[in-house]
N, C-alpha and C positions, 0 to 999 in steps of 0.2 A: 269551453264547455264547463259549467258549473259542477261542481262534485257529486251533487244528489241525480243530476243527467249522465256522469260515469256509471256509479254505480249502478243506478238502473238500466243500462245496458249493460253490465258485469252479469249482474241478474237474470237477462234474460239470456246470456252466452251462457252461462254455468245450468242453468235448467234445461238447454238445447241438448247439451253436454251429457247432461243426468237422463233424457232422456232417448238420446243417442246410444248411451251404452247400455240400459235394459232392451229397449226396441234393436238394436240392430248387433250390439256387441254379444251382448249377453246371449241373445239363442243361436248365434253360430257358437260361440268359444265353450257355452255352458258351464262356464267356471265362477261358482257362487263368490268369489270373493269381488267378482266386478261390481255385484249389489252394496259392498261396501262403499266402491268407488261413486256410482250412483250417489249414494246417502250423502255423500262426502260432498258430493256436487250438488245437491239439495240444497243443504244448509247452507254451503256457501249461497247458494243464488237466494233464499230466504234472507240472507244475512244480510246481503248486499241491500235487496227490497226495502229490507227494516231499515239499513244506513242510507239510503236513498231518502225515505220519508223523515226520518232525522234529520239531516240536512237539507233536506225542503223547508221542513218548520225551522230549521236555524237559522237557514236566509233571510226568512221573513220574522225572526227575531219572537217566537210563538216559543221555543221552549230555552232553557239555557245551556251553556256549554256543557260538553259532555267529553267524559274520558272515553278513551278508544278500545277498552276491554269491553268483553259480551256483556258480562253481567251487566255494569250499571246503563248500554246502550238500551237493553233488554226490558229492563224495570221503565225505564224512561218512554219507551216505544208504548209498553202495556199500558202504563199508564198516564202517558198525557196524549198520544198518535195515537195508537188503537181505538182509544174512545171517541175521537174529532172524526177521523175519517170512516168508521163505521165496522175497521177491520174484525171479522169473524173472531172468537174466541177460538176455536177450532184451530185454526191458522197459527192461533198462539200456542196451543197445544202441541203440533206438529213442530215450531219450531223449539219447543224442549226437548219432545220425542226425539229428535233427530241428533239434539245436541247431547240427550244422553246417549245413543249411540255409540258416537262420535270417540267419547270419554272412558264407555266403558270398552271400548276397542283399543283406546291407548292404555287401560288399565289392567287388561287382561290376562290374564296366565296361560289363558288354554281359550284355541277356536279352531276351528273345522268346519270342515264342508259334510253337510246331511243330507241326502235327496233332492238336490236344485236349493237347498235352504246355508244360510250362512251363520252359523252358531260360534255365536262370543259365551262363555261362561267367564263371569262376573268373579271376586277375589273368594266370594264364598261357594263357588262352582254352581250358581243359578243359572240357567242359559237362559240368554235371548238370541230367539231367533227372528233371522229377517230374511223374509222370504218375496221374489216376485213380483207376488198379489200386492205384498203391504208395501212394495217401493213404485209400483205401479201409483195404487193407490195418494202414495204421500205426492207423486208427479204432477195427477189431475189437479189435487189441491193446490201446490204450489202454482199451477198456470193460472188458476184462478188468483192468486195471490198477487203474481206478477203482472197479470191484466188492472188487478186493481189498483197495483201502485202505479202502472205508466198512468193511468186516470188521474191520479192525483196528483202528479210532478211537473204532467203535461199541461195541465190546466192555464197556469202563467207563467208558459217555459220564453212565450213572447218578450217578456220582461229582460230574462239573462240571454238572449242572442245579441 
């Protein structure tokens, strides 16, 4: 199995995952920090999607070698992937959103739980919060995301069996 056919099913295990524990964890335990876990499992399954189509087009020799950090995978995706296979801007949106997240929860000082809501304040005590709706929300879009890269990886998976 080629790398870019791993991670696209990394992808669609870590979204199953994400949304396994909003739908079924989350309103039995009611403990807002599993919205974190969710988000956590987002991005990864975003992440994977993004390095899946990465290494789709590296197979086929479409973009050049790439370091294994977010950042320059990220630049690379928005700007030579994103635009070939028609990915939503939105999508790319969502996968910053999530990564700053991600960042400002490792950066933290101070977070708590508020009303079903999960609030990180930031090093100058700004809160964000993530509630629910908006991780529900980032789920739908990420299924679309992931639908739309098995489309793309699937197309000449004939080729690498």
């Amino acid at each position: 199995m080629e790398k870019f056919q791993e991670l696209r099913d990394a992808a669609r295990k870590k979204l199953q995952l994400a949304d396994y524990i909003l739908t079924m964890a989350y309103p039995s335990v009611k403990d807002p920090h599993l919205l974190l876990s969710s988000v956590e499992s987002l991005f990864l399954a975003f992440s994977y999607g993004m390095g899946s189509i990465l290494y789709y087009d590296l197979a086929f020799k479409r973009i050049p070698q790439f370091p294994g950090s977010f950042a320059p995978k990220f630049e690379l995706f928005r700007d030579k992937c994103a635009k070939r296979y028609n990915i939503p801007e939105e999508h790319l949106k969502i996968i910053r959103d999530l990564r700053e997240i991600i960042v400002a929860h490792k950066k933290s000082p101070v977070e708590f739980s508020r009303k079903e809501n999960f609030v990180i304040c930031e090093d100058d005590y700004r809160p964000r919060v993530i509630s629910s709706n908006e991780v529900k929300g980032y789920i739908e879009k990420a299924k679309l995301f992931i639908k739309d890269v098995t489309t793309i990886v699937s197309k000449d998976e004939a080729i690498f069996s």
